[in-house]
C-alpha positions as CSV (number, residue, x, y, z in Angstrom):
1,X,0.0,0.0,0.0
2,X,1.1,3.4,-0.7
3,X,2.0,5.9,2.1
4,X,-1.0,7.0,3.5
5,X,-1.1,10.6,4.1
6,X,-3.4,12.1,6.9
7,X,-4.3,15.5,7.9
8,X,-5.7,16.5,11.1
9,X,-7.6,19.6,12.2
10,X,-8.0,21.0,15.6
11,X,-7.2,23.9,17.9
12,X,-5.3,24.4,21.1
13,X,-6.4,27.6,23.1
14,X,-6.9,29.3,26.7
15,X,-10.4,28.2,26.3
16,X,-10.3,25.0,24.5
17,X,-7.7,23.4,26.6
18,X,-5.0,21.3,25.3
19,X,-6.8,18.3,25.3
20,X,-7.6,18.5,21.4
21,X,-4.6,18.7,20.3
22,X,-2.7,15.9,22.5
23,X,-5.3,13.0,21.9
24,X,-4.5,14.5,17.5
25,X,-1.0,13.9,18.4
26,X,-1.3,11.0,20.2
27,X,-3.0,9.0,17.3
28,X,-0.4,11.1,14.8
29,X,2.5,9.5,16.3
30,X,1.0,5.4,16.0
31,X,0.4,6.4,12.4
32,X,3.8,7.8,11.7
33,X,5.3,4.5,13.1
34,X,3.7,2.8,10.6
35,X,5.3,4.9,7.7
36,X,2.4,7.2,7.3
37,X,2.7,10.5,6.5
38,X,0.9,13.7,9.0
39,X,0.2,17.2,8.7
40,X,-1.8,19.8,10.9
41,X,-3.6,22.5,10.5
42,X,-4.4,24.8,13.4
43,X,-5.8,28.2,14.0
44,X,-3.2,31.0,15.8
45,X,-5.4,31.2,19.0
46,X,-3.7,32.5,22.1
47,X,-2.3,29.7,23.9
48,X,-2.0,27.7,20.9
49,X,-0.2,24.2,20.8
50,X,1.3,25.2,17.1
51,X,5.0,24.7,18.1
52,X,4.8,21.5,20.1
53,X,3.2,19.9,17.1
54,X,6.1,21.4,15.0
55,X,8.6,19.8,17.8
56,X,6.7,16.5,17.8
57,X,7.8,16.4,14.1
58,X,5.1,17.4,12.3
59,X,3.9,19.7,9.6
60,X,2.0,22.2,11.1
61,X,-0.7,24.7,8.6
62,X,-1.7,28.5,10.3
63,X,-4.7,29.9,9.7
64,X,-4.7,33.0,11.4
65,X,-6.7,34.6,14.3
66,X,-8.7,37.6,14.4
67,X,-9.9,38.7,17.8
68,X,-11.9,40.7,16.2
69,X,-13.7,37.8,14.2
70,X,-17.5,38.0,14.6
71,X,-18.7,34.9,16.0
72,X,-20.9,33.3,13.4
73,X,-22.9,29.5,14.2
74,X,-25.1,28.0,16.2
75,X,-23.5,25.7,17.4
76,X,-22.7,25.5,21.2
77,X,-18.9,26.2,21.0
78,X,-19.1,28.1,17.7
79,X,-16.9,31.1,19.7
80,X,-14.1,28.5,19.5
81,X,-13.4,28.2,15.8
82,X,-12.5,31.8,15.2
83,X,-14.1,32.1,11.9
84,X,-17.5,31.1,10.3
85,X,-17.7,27.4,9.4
86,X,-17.4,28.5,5.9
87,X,-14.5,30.5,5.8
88,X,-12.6,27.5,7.9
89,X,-13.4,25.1,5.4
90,X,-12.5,27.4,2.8
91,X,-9.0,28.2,4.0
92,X,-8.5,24.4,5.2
93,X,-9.3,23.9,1.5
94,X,-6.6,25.2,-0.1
95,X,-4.0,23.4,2.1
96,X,-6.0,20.2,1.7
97,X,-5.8,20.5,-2.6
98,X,-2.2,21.0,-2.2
99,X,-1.4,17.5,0.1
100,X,-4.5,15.9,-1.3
101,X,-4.7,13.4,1.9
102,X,-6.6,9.9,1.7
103,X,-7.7,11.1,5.2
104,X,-8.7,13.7,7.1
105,X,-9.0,13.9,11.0
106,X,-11.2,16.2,12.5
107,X,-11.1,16.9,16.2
108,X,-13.5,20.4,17.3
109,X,-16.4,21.0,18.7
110,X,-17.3,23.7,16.6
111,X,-17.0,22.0,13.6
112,X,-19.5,19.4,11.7
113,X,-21.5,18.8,8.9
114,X,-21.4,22.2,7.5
115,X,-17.6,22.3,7.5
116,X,-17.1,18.7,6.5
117,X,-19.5,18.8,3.2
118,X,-17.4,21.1,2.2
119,X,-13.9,19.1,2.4
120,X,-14.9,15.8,2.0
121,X,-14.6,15.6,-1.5
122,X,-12.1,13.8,-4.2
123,X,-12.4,10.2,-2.2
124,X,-10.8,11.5,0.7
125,X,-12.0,9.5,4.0
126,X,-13.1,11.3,7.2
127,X,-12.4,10.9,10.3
128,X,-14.3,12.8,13.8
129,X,-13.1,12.9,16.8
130,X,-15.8,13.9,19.5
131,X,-16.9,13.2,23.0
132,X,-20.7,15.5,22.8
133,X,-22.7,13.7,20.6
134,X,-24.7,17.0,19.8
135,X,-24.0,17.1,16.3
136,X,-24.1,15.4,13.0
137,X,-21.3,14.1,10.9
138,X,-20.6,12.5,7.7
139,X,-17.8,10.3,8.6
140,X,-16.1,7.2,8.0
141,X,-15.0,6.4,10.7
142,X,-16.1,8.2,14.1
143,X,-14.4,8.0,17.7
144,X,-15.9,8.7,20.5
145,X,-13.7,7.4,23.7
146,X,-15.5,8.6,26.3
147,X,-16.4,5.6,29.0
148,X,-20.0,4.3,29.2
149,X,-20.5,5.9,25.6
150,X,-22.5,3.8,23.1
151,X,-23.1,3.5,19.6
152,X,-26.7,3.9,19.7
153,X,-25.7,7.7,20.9
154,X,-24.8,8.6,17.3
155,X,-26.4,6.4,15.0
156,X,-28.8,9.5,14.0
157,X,-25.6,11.7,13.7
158,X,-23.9,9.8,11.1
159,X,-24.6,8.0,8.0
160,X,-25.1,3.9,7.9
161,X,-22.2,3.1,6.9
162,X,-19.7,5.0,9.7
163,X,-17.9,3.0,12.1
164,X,-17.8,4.0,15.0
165,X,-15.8,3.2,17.9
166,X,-17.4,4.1,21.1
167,X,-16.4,4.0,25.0
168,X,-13.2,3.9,26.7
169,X,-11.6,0.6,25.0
170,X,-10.9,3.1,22.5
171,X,-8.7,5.5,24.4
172,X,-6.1,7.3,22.6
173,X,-3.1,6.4,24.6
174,X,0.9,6.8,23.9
175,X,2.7,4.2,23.9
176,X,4.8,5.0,27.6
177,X,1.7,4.5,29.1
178,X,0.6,1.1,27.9
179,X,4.2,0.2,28.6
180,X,4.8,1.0,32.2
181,X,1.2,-0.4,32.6
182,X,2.5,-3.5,34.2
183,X,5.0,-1.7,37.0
184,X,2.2,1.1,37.5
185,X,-0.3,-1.5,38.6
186,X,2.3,-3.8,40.4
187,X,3.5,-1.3,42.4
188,X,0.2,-0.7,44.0
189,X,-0.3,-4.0,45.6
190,X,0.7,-2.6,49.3
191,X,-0.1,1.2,49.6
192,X,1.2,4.0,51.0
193,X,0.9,7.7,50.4
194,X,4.3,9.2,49.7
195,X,3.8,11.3,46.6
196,X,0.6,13.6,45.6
197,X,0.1,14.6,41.3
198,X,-1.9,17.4,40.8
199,X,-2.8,17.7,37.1
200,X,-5.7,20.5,36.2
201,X,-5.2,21.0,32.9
202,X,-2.5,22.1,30.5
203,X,-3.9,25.8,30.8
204,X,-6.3,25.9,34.3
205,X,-7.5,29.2,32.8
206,X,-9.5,29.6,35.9
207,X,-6.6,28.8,38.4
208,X,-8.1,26.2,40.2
209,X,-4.5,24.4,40.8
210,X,-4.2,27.8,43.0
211,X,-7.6,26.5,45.1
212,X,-6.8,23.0,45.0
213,X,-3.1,23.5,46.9
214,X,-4.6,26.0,49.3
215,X,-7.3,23.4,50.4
216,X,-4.4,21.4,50.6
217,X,-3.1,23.1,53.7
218,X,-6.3,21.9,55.7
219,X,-6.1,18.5,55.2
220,X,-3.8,15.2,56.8
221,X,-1.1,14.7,54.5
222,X,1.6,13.2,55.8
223,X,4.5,15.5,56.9
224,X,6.8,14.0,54.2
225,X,4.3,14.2,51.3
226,X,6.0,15.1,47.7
227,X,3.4,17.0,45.9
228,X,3.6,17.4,42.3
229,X,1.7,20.1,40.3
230,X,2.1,19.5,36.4
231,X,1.1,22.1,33.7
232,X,1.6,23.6,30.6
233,X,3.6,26.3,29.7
234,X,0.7,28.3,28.0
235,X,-0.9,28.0,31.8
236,X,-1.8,31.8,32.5
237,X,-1.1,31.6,36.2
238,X,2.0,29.3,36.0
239,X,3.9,32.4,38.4
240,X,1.5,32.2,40.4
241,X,1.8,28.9,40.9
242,X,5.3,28.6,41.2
243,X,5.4,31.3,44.0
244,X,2.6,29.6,46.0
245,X,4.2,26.0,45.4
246,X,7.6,27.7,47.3
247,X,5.1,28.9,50.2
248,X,4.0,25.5,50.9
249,X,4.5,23.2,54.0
250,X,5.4,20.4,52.1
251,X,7.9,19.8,49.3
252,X,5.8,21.3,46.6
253,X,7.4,20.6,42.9
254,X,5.5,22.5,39.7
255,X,6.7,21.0,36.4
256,X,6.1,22.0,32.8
257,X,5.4,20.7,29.5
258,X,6.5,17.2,31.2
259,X,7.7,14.3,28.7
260,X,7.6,11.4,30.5
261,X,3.6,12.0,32.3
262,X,3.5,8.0,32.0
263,X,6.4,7.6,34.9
264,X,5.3,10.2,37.2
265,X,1.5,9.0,37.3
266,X,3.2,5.4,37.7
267,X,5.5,6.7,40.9
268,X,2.4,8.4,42.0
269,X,-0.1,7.2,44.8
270,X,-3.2,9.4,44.6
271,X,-3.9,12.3,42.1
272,X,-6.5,15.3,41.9
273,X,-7.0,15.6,38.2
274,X,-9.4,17.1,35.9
275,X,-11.6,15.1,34.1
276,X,-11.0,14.8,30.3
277,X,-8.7,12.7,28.5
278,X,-5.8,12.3,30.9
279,X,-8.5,10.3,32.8
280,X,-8.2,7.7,30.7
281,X,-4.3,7.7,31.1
282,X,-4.5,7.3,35.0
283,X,-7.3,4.7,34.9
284,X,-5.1,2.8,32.5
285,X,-2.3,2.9,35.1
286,X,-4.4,2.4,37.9
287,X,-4.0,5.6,39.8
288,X,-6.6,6.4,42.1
289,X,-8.0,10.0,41.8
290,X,-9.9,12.7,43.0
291,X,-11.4,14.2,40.0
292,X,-12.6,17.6,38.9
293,X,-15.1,17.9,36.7
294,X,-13.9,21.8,34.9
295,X,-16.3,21.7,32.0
296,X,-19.8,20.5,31.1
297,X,-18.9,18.0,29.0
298,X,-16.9,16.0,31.6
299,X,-19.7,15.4,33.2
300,X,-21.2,12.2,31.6
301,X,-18.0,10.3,31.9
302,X,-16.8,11.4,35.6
303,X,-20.2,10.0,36.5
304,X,-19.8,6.8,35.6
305,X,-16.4,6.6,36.7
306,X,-17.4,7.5,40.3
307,X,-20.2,4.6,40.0
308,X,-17.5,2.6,38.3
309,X,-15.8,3.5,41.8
310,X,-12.8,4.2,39.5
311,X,-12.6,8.2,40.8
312,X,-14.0,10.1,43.6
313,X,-15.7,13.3,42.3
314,X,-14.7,16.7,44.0
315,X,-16.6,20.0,43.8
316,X,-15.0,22.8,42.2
317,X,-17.2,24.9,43.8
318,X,-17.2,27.0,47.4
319,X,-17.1,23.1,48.6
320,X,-13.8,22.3,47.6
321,X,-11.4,22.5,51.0
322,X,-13.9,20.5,52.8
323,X,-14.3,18.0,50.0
324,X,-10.7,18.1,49.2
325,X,-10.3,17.7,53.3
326,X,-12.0,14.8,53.6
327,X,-10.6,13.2,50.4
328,X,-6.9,13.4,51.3
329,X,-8.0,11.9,55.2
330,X,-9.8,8.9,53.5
331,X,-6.6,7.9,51.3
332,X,-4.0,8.6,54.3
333,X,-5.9,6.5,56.5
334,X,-7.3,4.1,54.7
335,X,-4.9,1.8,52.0
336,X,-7.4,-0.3,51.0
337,X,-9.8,2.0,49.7
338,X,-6.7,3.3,47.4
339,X,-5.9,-0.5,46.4
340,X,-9.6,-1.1,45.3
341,X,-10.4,2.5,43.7
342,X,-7.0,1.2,41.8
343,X,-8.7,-2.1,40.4
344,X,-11.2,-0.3,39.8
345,X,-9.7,1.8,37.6
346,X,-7.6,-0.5,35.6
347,X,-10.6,-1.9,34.0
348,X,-11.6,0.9,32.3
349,X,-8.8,1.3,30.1
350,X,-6.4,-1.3,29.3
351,X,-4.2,0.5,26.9
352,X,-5.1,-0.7,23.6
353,X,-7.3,1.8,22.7
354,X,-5.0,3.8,20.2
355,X,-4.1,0.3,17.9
356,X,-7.7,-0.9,17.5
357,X,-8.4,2.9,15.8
358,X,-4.8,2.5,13.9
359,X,-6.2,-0.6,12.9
360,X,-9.5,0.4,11.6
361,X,-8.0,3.3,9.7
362,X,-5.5,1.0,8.3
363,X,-8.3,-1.4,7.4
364,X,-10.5,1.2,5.2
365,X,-7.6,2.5,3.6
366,X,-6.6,-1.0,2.5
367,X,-10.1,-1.7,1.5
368,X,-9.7,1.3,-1.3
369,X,-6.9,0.5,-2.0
């Protein structure tokens, strides 16, 4: 078969989160290990992931922001894209007839049939990413990989003959963290709680890491507690952070634009996180968690988790230091619940999300052929 050449579109910003783009990159770097070819196009919004990509080794297309940009769409998160659907697809167009891809990625919210009518033409294939089911799609091949999600939840959004992969079996995963899967989880068999990760998002535009480490200083951990607080370096109140982690009774470590996540989760005994993807990267390596739900559409999944007893749910809310309070006291004091909410956890995601979508792509590609 002939190299396959794939193009993915999605957006890194202050209010979209980093989440997007990772999960793109993720799946961009199983492809490229099998000799296929990957480009991106991405719109210059503030807090942009544009040169990562570029130092992840990929081709990366700018369209360029406007601030000024009238908001034009009805769809919910239509103030993301930073142009009308039609103008997107139009400047996407011309980057699209030069590569002419076999397949084209798409991972936005504010993006879907509109934009994709417009680009999926010539035989190329299309691929959505999504996690709402709120929209509807003409694609191939669709991924949702959000746990407890079902296919019946799209078959009205797309057309008979999309295959779509649905729940967490799916999860887009690198490859460190399916292989330290095996020390991660054996590690855990007698508990302690030595080391506390903290990981709110690559951007935490609302500085709830800030929150979150002051609440900290009412609860039980143990005097000898390393805390570490991971973000990104687009994070708005990364200063901030830094200056409060110094202030703090226990050794407090903030790290940036980390490269090996998959270790520190592993060497990890307990985490507040955000809900989102990276949930599906501490389930998979059996970290219990208290989790955050920071947007709306983390709530379907965090529920289940919590009745999956995979996570405990905190509040974000004026609850927080007596939630987070009593969360810390109930992993100090009790190992067991941490052992179990770890078992729990390692069912929902075994790692082998990312191959079976490598697979299927693979698959349709070969079938054309």
């Amino acid at each position: 078969m002939k190299t396959m050449k794939v193009v993915f579109r999605a957006d890194a910003s202050l209010h979209i989160g980093s989440g997007h783009v990772m999960r793109c990159l993720t799946l961009a770097d199983a492809l490229k290990a099998v000799g296929c070819e990957c480009h991106f196009i991405c719109r210059e919004h503030p807090g942009n992931l544009i040169s990562l990509i570029g130092k992840r080794g990929f081709d990366v297309h700018i369209l360029a922001f406007n601030e000024a940009t009238e908001v034009i769409g009805c769809l919910p998160h239509a103030r993301w894209l930073g142009a009308s659907q039609e103008l997107d697809a139009k400047e996407c167009s011309d980057f699209l007839d030069a590569l002419q891809p076999c397949w084209l990625i798409v991972d936005h919210y504010a993006l879907d049939i509109v934009w994709e009518r417009k680009l999926k033409t010539n035989g190329r294939k299309l691929m959505v990413i999504d996690d709402l089911a709120d929209r509807k799609h003409i694609s191939d091949v669709l991924l949702d990989q959000t746990f407890g999600r079902h296919i019946s939840d799209y078959l009205s959004l797309v057309p008979e003959h999309s295959v779509l992969l649905c729940g967490s079996e799916y999860a887009l995963l690198r490859k460190e963290f399916v292989d330290s899967r095996a020390y991660s989880l054996s590690r855990r068999s007698e508990y302690s709680f030595e080391t506390l990760l903290i990981t709110l998002g690559g951007v935490d535009k609302e500085n709830v890491t800030r929150r979150v480490l002051e609440s900290l200083k009412q609860s039980e951990l143990p005097e000898a507690c390393h805390i570490i607080v991971v973000m990104g370096s687009t994070a708005p109140w990364l200063e901030d952070i830094y200056q409060l982690a110094s202030t703090m009774q226990w050794h407090t470590e903030v790290m940036v634009n980390v490269e090996n996540m998959a270790l520190l989760m592993s060497d990890s005994d307990f985490a507040i996180g955000a809900a989102g993807s990276t949930s599906w990267e501490r389930c998979c390596l059996g970290l219990p968690t208290a989790m955050m739900v920071l947007a709306d559409n983390q709530r379907f999944a965090a529920g289940l988790l919590e009745q999956a007893k995979a996570v405990v749910c905190l509040s974000a809310g004026e609850e927080m230091v007596f939630e987070v309070k009593c969360a810390i006291g109930e992993a100090v004091r009790k190992p067991e619940m941490l052992k179990a909410m770890s078992e729990s956890a390692r069912l929902v995601v075994d790692g082998t999300g990312c191959a079976k979508v490598l697979r299927a792509l693979i698959n349709l590609s070969a079938i054309d052929g």
